[in-house]
GULO-392166 format. One record per residue: residue number from 1; residue in one letter; x, y, z of N, C-alpha, C in turn. Coordinates in pm, 1 decimal, padded with zeros to 6 digits, m for minus. Layout:
residues N
(r NUM; 'A'; (X; Y; Z); (X; Y; Z); (X; Y; Z))
...
//
This chain:
residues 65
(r 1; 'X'; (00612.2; m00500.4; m02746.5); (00632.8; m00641.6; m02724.7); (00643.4; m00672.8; m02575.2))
(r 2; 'X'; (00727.7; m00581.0; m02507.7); (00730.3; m00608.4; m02380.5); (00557.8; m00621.7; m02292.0))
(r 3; 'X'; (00496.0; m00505.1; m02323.1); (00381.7; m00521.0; m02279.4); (00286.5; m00640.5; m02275.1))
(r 4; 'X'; (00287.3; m00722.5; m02367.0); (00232.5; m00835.5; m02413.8); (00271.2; m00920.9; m02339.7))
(r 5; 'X'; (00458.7; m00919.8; m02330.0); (00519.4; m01043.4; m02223.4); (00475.6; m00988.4; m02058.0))
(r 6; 'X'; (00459.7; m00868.3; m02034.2); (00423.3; m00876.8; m01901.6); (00279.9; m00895.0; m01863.7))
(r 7; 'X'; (00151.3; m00880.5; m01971.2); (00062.0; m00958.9; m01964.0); (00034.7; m01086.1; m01944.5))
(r 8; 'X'; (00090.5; m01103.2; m02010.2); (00061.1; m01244.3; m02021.1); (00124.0; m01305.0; m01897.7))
(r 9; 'X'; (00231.3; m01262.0; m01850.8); (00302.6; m01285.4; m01736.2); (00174.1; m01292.3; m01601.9))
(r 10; 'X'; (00123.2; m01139.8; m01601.5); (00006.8; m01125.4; m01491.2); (m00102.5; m01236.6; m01501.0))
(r 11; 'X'; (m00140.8; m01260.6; m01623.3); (m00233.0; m01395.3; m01653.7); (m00202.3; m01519.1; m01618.3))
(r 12; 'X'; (m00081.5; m01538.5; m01615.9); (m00029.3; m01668.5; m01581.7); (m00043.3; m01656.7; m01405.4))
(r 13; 'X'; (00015.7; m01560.0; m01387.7); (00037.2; m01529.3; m01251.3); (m00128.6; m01532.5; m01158.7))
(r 14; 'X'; (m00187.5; m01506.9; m01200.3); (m00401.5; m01487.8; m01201.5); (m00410.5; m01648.0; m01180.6))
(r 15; 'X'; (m00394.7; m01720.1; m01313.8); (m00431.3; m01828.5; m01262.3); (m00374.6; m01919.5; m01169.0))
(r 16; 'X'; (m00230.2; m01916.2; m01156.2); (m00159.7; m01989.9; m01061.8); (m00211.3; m02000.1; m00928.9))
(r 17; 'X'; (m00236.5; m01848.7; m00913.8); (m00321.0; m01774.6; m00784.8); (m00447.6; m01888.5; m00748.9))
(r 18; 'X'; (m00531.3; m01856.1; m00836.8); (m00675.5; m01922.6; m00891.2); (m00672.1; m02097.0; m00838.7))
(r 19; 'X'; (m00551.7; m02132.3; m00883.8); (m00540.9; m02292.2; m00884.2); (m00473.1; m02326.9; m00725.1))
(r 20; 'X'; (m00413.4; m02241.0; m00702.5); (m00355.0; m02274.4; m00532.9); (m00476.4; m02258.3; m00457.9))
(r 21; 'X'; (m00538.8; m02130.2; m00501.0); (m00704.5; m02113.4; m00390.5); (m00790.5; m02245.9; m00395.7))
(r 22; 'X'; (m00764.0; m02290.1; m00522.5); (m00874.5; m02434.9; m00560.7); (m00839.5; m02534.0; m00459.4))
(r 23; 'X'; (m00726.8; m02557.7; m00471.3); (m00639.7; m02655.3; m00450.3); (m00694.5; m02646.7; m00252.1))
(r 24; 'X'; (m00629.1; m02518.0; m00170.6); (m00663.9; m02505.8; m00083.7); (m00842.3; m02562.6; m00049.7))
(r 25; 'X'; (m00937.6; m02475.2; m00076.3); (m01081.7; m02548.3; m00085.1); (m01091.1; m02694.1; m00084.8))
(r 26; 'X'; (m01039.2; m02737.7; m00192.8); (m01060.9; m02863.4; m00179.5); (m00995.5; m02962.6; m00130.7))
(r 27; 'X'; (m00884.5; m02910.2; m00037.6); (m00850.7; m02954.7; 00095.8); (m00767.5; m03142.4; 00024.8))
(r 28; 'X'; (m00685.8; m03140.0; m00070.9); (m00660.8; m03225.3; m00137.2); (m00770.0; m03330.3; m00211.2))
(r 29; 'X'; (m00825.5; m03272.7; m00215.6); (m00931.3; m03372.8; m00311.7); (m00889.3; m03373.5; m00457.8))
(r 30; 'X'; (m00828.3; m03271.6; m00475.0); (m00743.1; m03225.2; m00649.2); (m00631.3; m03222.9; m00641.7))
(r 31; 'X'; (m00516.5; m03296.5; m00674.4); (m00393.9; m03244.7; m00725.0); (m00382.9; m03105.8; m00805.6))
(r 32; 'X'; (m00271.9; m03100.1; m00818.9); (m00181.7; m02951.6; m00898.9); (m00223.7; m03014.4; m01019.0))
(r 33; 'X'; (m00134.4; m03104.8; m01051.0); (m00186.8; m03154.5; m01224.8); (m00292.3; m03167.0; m01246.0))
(r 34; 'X'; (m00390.3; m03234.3; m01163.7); (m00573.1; m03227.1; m01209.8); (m00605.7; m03068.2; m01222.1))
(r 35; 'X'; (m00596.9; m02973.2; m01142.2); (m00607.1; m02867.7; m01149.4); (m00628.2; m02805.5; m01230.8))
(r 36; 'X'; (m00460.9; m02783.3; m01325.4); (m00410.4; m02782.5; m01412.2); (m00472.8; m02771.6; m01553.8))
(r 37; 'X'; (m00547.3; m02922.4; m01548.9); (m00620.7; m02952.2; m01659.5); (m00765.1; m02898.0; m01676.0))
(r 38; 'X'; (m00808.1; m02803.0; m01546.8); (m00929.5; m02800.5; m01563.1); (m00970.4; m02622.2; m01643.0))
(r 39; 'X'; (m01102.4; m02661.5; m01743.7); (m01073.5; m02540.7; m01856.6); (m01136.0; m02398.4; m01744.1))
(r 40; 'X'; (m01119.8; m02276.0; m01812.2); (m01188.9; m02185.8; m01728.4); (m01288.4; m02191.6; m01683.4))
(r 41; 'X'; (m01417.9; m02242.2; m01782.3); (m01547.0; m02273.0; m01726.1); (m01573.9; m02359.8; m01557.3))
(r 42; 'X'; (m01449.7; m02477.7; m01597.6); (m01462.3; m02575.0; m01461.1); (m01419.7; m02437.1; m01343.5))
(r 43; 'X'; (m01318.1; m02401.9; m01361.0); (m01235.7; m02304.1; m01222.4); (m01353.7; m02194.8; m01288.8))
(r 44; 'X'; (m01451.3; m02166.7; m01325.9); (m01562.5; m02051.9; m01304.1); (m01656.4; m02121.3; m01214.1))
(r 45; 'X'; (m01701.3; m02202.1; m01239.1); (m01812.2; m02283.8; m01201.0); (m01775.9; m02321.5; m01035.3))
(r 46; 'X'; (m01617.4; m02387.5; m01014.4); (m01575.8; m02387.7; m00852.0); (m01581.8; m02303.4; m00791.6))
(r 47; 'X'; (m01519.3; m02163.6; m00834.4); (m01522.5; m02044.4; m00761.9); (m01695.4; m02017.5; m00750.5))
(r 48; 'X'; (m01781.1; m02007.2; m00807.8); (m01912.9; m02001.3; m00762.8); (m01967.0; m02075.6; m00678.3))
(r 49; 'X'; (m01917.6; m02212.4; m00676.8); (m01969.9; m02290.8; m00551.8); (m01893.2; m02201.6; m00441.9))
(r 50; 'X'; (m01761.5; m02235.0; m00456.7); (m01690.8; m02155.1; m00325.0); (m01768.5; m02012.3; m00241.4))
(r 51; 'X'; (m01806.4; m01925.2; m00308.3); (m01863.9; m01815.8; m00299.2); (m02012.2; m01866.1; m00239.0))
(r 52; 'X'; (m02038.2; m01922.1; m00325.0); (m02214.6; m01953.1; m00266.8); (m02175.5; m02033.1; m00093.5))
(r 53; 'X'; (m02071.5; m02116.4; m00125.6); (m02084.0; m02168.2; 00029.6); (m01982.1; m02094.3; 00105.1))
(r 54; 'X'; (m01897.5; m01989.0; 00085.4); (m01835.0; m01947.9; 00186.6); (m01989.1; m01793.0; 00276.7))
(r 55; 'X'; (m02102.1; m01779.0; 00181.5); (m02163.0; m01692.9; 00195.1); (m02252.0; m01805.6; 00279.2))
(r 56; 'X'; (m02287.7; m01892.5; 00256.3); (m02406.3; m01984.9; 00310.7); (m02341.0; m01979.8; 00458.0))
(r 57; 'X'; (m02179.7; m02008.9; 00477.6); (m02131.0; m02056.0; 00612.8); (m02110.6; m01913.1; 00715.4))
(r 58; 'X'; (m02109.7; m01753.9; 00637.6); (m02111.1; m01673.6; 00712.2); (m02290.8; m01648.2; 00757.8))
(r 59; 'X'; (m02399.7; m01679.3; 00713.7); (m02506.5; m01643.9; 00744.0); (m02558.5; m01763.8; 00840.4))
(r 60; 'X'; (m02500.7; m01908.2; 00855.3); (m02550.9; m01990.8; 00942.8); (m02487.0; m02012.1; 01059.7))
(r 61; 'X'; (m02334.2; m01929.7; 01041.7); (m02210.2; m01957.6; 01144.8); (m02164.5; m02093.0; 01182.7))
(r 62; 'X'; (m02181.3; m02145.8; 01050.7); (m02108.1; m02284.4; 01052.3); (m02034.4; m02294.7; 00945.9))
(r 63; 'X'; (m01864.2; m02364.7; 00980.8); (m01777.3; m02341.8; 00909.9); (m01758.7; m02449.3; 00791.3))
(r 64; 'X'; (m01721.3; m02392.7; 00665.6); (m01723.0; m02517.1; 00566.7); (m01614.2; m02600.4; 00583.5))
(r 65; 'X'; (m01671.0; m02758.1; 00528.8); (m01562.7; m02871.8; 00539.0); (m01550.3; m02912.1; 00414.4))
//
C-alpha cells in the first residue's frame, strides 16, 4: 500500500514540476488554475512546442519571447 501512496506521490510531484515549467514559458499568459485544467495531451502538445522552439532558438542564436 505504501508503495502506491509514494507513487502516486512522485506523479503528483511530475506534474506540479510540469505545470510550474508551463507556467514559467508562458511567461504569465496561463494562470496556475488554467494550468491546472489542462488534460495531458494539452501539457504534451506545449512541451513539444517548447522543445521545438527552445531547439529553433539554440540553432539561430536568438532567444525565445
Amino acid at each position: 500500500m505504501m508503495e502506491i501512496v509514494k507513487m502516486l506521490e512522485n506523479e503528483t510531484n511530475e506534474i506540479e514540476k510540469n505545470l510550474v515549467e508551463i507556467l514559467w514559458y508562458m511567461r504569465g499568459g496561463i494562470s496556475l488554475n488554467d494550468a491546472y485544467q489542462l488534460t495531458f495531451d494539452q501539457r504534451r502538445h506545449i512541451f513539444e512546442l517548447i522543445k521545438e522552439n527552445t531547439e529553433l532558438s539554440k540553432k539561430t542564436g536568438k532567444p525565445i519571447y
